[in-house]
C-alpha positions as CSV (number, residue, x, y, z in Angstrom):
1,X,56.1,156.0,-46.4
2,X,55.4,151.9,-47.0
3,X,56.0,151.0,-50.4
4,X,52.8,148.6,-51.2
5,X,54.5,147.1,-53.8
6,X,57.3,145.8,-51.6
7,X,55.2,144.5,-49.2
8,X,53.3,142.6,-52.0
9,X,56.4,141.0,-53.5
10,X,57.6,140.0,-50.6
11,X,54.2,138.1,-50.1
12,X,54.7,136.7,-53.6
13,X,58.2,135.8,-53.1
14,X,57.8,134.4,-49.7
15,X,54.8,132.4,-51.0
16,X,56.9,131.0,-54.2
17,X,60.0,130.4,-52.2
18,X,58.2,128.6,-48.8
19,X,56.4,126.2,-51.9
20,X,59.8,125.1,-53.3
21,X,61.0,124.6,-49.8
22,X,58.0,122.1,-48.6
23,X,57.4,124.9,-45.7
24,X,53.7,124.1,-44.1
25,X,53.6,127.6,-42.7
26,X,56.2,130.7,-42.7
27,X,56.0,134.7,-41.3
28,X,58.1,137.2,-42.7
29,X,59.4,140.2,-41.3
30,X,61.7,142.8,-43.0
31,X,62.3,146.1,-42.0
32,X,64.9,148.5,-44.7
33,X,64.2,152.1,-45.9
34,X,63.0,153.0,-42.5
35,X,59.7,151.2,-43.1
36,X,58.6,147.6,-41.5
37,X,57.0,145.1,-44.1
38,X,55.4,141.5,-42.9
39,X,54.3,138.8,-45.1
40,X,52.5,135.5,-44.2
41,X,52.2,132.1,-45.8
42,X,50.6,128.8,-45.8
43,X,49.3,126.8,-42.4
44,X,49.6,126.8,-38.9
45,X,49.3,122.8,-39.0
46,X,48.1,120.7,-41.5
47,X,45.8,118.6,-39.0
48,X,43.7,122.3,-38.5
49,X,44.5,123.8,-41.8
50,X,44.5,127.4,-39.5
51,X,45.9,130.4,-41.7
52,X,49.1,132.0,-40.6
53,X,49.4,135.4,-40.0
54,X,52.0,138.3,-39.1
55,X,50.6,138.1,-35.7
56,X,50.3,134.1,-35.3
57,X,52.9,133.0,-32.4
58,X,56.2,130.8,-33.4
59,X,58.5,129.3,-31.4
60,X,61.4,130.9,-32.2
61,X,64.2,128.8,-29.9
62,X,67.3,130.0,-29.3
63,X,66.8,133.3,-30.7
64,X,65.6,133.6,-27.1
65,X,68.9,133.6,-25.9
66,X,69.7,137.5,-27.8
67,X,66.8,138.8,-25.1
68,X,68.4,137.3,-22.6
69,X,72.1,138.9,-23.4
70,X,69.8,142.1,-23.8
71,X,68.1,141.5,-19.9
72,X,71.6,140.8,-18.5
73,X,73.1,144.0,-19.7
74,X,69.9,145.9,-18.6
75,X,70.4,144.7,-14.9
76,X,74.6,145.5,-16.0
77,X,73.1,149.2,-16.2
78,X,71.1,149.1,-13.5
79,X,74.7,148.3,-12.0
80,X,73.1,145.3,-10.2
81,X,76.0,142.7,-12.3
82,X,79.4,142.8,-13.1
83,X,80.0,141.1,-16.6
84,X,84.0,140.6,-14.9
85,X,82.8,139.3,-12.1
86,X,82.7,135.2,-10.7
87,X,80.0,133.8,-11.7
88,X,80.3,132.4,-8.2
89,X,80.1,135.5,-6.5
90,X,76.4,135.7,-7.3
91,X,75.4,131.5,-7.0
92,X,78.1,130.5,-4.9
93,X,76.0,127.2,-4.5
94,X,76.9,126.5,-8.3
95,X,78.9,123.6,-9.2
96,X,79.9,121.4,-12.3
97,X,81.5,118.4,-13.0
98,X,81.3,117.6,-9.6
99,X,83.4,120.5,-7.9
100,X,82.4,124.1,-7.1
101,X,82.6,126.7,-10.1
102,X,85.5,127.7,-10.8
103,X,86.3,131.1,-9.9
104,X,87.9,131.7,-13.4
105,X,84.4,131.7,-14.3
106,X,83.2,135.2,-15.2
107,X,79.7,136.5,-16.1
108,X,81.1,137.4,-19.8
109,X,81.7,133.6,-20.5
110,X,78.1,132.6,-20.2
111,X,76.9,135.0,-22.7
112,X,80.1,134.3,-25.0
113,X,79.4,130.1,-25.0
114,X,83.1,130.3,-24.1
115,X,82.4,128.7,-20.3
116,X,83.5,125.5,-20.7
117,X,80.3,124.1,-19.7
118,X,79.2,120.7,-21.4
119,X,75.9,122.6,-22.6
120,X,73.0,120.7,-23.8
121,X,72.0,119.6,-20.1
122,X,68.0,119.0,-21.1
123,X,66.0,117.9,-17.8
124,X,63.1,118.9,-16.3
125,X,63.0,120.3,-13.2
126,X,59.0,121.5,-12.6
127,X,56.8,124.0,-14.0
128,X,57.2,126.0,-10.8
129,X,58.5,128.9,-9.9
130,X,61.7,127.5,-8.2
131,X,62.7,125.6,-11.3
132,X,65.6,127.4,-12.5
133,X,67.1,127.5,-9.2
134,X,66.6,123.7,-8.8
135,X,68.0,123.1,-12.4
136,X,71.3,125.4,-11.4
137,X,71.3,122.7,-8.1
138,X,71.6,119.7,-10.8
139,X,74.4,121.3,-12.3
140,X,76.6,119.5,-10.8
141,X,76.0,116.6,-13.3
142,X,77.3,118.6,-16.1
143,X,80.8,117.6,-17.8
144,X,83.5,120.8,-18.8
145,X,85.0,120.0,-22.4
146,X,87.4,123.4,-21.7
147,X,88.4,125.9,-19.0
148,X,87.0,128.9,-18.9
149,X,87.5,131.4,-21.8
150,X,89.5,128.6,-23.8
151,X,87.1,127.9,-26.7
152,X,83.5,128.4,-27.7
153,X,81.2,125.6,-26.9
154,X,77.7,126.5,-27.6
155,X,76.3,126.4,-24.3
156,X,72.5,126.1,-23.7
157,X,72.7,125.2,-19.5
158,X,74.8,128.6,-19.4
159,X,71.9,130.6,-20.4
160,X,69.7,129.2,-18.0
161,X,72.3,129.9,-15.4
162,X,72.3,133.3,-16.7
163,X,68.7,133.8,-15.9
164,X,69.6,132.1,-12.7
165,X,72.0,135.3,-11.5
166,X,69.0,137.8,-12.7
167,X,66.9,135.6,-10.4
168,X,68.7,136.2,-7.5
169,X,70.0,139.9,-8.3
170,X,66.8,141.2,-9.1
171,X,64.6,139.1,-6.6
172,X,62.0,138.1,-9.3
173,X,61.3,135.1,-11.4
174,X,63.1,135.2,-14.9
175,X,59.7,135.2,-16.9
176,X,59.0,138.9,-14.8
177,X,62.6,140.1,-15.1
178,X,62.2,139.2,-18.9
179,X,59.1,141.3,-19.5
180,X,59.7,143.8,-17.6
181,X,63.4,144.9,-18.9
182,X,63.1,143.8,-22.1
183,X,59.7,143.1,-24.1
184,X,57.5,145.9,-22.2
185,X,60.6,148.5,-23.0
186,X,60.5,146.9,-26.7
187,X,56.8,147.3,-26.8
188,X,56.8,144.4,-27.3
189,X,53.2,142.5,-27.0
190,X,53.6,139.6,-29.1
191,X,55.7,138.0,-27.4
192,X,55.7,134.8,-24.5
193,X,57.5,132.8,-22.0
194,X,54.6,130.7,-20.5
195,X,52.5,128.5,-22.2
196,X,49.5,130.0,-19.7
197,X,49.7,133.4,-21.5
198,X,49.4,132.4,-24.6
199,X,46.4,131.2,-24.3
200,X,43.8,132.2,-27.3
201,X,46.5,133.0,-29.6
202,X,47.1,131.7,-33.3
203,X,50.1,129.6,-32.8
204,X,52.1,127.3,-34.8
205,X,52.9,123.5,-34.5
206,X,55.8,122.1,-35.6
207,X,56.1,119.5,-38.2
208,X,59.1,116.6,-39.5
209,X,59.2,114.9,-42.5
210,X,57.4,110.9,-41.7
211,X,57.2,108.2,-44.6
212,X,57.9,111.0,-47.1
213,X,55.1,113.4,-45.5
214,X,55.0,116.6,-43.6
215,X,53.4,116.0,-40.5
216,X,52.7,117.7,-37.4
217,X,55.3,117.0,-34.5
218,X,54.0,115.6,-31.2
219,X,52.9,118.5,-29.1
220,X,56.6,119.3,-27.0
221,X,57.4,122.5,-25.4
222,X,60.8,122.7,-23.5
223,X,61.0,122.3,-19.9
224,X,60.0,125.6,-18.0
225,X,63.3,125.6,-16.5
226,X,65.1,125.7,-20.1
227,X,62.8,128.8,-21.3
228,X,66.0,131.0,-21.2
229,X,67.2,128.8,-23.7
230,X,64.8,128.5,-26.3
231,X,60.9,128.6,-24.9
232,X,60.5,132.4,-26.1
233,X,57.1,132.6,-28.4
234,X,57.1,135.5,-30.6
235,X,56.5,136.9,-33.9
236,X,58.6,138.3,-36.4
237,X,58.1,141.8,-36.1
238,X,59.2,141.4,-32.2
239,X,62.5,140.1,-33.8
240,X,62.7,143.1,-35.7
241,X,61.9,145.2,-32.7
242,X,64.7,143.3,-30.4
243,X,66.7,144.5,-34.2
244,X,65.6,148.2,-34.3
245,X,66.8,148.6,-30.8
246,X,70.5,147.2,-31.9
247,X,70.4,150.1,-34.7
248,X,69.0,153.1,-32.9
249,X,71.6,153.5,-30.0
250,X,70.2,151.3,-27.2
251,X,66.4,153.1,-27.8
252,X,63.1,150.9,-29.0
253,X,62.2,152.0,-32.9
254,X,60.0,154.8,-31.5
255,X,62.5,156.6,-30.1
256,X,59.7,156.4,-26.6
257,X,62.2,154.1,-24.5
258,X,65.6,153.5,-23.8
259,X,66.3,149.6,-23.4
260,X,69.8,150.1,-22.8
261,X,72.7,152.4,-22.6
262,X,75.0,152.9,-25.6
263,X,77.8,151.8,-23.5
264,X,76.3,148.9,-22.4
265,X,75.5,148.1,-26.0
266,X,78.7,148.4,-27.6
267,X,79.9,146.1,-24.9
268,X,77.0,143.3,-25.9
269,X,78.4,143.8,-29.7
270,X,81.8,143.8,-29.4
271,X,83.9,140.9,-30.3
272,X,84.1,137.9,-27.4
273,X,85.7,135.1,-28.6
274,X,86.3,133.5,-32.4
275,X,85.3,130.4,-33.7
276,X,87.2,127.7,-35.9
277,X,84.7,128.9,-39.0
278,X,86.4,132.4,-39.0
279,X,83.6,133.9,-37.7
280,X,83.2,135.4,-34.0
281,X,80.9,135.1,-31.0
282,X,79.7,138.8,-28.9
283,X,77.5,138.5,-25.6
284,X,74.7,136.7,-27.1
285,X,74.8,137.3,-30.9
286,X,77.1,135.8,-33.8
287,X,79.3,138.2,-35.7
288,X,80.5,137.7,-39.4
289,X,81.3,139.8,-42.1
290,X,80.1,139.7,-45.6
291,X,82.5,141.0,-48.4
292,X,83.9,143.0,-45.6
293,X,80.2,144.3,-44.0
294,X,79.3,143.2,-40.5
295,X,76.6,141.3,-40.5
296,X,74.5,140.4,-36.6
297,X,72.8,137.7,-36.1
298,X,71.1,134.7,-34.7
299,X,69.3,131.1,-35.5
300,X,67.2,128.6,-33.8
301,X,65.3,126.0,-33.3
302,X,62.9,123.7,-31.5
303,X,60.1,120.8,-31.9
304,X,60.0,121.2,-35.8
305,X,60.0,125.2,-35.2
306,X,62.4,127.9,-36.4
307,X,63.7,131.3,-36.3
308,X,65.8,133.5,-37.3
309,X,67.1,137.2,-36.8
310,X,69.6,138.6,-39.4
311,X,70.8,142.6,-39.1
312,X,73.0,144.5,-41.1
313,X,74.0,147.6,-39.0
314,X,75.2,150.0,-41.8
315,X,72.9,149.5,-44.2
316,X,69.7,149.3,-41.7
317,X,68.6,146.6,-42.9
318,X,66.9,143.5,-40.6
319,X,65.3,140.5,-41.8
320,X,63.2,138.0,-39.2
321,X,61.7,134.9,-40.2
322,X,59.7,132.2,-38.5
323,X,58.5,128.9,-40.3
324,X,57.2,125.5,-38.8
325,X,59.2,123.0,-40.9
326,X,59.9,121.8,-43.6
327,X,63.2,123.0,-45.7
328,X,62.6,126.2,-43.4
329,X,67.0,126.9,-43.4
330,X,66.7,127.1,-47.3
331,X,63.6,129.8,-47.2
332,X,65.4,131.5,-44.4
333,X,68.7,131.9,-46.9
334,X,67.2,132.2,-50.4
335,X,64.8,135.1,-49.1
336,X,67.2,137.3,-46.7
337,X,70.2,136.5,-49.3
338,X,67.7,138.6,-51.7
339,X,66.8,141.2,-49.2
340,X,70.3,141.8,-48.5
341,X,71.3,141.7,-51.6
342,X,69.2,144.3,-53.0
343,X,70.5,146.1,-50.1
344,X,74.3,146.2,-51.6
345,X,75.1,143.5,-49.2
346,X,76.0,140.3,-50.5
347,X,77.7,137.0,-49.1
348,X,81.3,136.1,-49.3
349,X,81.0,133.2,-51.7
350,X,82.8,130.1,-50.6
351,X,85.2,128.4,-52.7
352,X,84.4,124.7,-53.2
353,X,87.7,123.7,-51.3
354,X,90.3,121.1,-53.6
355,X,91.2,119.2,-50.3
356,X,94.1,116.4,-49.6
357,X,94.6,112.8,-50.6
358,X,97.3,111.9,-48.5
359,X,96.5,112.6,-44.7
360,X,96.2,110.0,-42.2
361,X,93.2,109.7,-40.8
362,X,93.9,107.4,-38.0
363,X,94.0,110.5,-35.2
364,X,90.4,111.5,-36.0
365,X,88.7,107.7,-35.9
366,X,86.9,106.7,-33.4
367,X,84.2,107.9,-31.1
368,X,83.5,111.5,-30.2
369,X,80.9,112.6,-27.8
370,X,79.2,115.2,-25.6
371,X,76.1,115.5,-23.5
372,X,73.8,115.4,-26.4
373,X,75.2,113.6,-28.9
374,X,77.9,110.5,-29.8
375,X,79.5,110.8,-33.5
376,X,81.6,107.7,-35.0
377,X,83.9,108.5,-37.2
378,X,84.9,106.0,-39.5
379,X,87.7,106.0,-42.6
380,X,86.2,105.8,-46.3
381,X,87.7,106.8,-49.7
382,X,89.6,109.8,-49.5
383,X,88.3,110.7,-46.0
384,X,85.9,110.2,-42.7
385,X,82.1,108.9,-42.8
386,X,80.7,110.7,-39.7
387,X,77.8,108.8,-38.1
388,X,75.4,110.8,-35.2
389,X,73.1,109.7,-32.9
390,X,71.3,112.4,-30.1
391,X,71.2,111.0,-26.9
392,X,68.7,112.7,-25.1
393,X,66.0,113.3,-28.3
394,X,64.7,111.0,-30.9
395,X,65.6,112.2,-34.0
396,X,67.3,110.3,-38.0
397,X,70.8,109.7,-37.4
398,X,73.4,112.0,-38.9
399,X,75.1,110.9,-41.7
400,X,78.0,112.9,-43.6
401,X,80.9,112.4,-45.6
402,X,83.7,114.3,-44.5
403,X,87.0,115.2,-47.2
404,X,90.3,117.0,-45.4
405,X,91.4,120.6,-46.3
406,X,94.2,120.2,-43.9
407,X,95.1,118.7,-40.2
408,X,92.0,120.5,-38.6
409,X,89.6,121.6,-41.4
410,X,87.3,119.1,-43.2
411,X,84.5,120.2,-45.6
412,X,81.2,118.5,-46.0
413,X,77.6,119.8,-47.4
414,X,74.1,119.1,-46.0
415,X,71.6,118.5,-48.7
416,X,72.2,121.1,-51.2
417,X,73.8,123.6,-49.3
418,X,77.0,125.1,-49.8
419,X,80.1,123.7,-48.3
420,X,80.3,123.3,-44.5
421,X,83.3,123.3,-43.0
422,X,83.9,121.2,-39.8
423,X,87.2,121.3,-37.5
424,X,89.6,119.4,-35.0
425,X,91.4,121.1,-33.1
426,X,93.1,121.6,-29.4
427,X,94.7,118.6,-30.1
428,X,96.8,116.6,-26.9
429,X,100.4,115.4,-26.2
430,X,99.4,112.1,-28.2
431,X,98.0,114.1,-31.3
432,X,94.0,113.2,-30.1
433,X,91.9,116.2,-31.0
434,X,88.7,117.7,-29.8
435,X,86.0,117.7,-32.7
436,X,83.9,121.4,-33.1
437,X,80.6,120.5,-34.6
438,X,77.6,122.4,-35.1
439,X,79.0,124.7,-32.3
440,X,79.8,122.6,-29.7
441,X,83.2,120.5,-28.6
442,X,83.2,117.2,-28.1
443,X,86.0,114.7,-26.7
444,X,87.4,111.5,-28.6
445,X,86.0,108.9,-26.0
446,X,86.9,105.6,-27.7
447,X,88.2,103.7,-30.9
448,X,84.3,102.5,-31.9
């Protein structure tokens, strides 16, 4: 049975909590004790002043790309694709970087981010129903930064590429092979991939901080052909669904329907590939472990939207949250640091790190770039000033001070958070390293 008094401090808390944080509008889902509790707060915009509710739609980015992991190991079931396989054996038109995939190249590496594949490839390649397969034909444009199965490199073109291969396995468009193996086996209803079906639905708009104001962003929605990557609209209790299904054994919360088999579940969970951060990547989720207990998850992000889905397998215990700017990371953490807390499950703290004083800093000068972004690096007392600029969005600089732990671990903080550890690593014959920054690789391209 629903304890109402839950549910109404949650409202309370989440109501307090989104204030503090300058959040225009936030939904709440938390599911513990066997029951599901939703709370809702402020606006949808602040140009409409339209109420949010449990049911009002979010863009929830890349927390689209578990639901694709979980479609991908559906048609692995249906014994219709090999995770060990090519990925050439089923788009043998692919190519990258100029050349034809590389047969090295497996299914497993697309879902893990540990392709290779220079990710944050952003174009836009129609609204019809061939776009996928004419993004996958533009490939070819888009840099490696690794060999396959090297290193993690966050990878949003490998997602769409994904979607790609259940294109032409399954002989549908993605948007179909979405709802139909996933969200109609999830029950769930709240939940979007085209702007066309959404139509008459609370949404949200995203908002950015302007001349010290919250405002609404300008409307963007991702190019159709980037949906697998981040277009999903949703609400938080279809997070916790997608959630329930990850505790009960493959089998949506009502025990109706069975998404996927056990076996193919365990696979999607297990361990792919660490990170420089100690924690690890599976097929389409991020693994850590607080104070020893295993801890699912996934974050995203898009046009001044965000959510997030957080599960803690043992204790049964999910929390999903979607927001529409403002400090929405801090809600996010303050709130589900509670939930799990009075769960028995609490965060490994981490140490505020003593660092070095006598390292030279001449290998990691200079500048570092990827698709999306170029980052000087440049020397300043007692470390590196780190200076960002996106290249294919307009968005503030990035600006960070960076102090050494050793050769290739640096700590810095964002705003008030706790200390963020960034790293170098793979570094060459001449002592040049490769920078890992908010999960992606990027290559030391000049000295300025």
């Amino acid at each position: 049975m629903a304890d109402d008094s839950y549910g109404e401090k949650l409202t309370d808390r989440l109501r307090a909590v989104a204030q503090a944080c300058g959040v225009p509008g936030a939904s709440v889902a938390v599911f513990r004790d066997g029951q599901l509790y939703q709370a809702a707060f402020g606006v949808l915009s602040t140009e409409t002043g339209e109420m949010v509710t449990p049911g009002s739609l979010f863009h929830v980015g890349s927390v689209t790309k578990p639901f694709v992991a979980v479609a991908i190991m559906a048609l692995v079931d249906a014994g219709m694709v090999d995770l060990e396989a090519p990925v050439a054996r089923y788009l043998p038109e692919l190519a990258l970087a100029g050349a034809p995939v590389s047969p090295r190249m497996l299914v497993r590496h697309l879902l893990a981010h540990s392709s290779g594949i220079d990710g944050d490839f952003f174009i836009d390649t129609g609204a019809e129903d061939d776009c996928i397969a004419k993004y996958i034909a533009r490939c070819a444009e888009v840099p490696l930064v690794c060999e396959p199965g090297e290193a993690y490199a966050y990878c949003n073109a490998g997602y769409v590429i994904l979607a790609g291969i259940a294109e032409r396995v399954a002989g549908q468009v993605w948007d179909d092979i979405l709802r139909e193996r996933v969200l109609a086996p999830l029950g769930a209803t709240d939940a979007f991939t085209l702007a066309r079906d959404q139509e008459g639905r609370s949404r949200a708009t995203g908002h950015m901080e302007a001349e010290g104001k919250i405002v609404p962003v300008p409307s963007h929605v991702l190019p159709r052909a980037l949906g697998p990557a981040g277009s999903l609209m949703s609400t938080p209790s279809t997070l916790v669904a997608l959630g329930r299904m990850l505790l009960d054994k493959g089998v949506e919360g009502t025990g109706a329907r069975r998404v996927l088999s056990e076996a193919a579940l365990a696979t999607m969970l297990s361990p792919a590939i660490d990170l420089p951060d100690g924690t690890q990547w599976a097929l389409g989720w991020k693994r850590e472990y607080w104070n020893g207990e295993l801890v699912i998850s996934h974050d995203g992000g898009v046009s001044g939207q965000a959510g997030n889905l957080w599960i803690v397998p043992r204790h049964r215990v999910i929390y999903a949250q979607c927001a529409n700017g403002g400090r929405s990371a801090e809600l996010h953490r303050t709130l589900m640091g509670e939930i799990f807390a009075a769960a028995g499950v609490h965060e490994t703290p981490v140490a505020e790190p003593e660092g070095v004083t006598d390292m030279d800093m001449a290998p990691y000068e200079g500048r570092f770039e990827n698709i999306g972004i170029t980052i000087n690096f440049t020397r300043c007392d007692g470390g590196l000033k780190l200076h960002g600029v996106q290249k294919q969005f307009a968005s503030p600089p990035v600006e960070l001070v960076l102090k050494p732990l050793d050769r290739e671990k640096f700590v810095t903080r964002m705003g008030g958070s706790s200390p963020i550890i960034m790293s170098f690593s793979r570094f060459d014959e001449f002592g040049v390293p490769q920078l890992f920054y908010a999960g992606r690789l990027h290559k030391r391209t000049g000295l300025s």
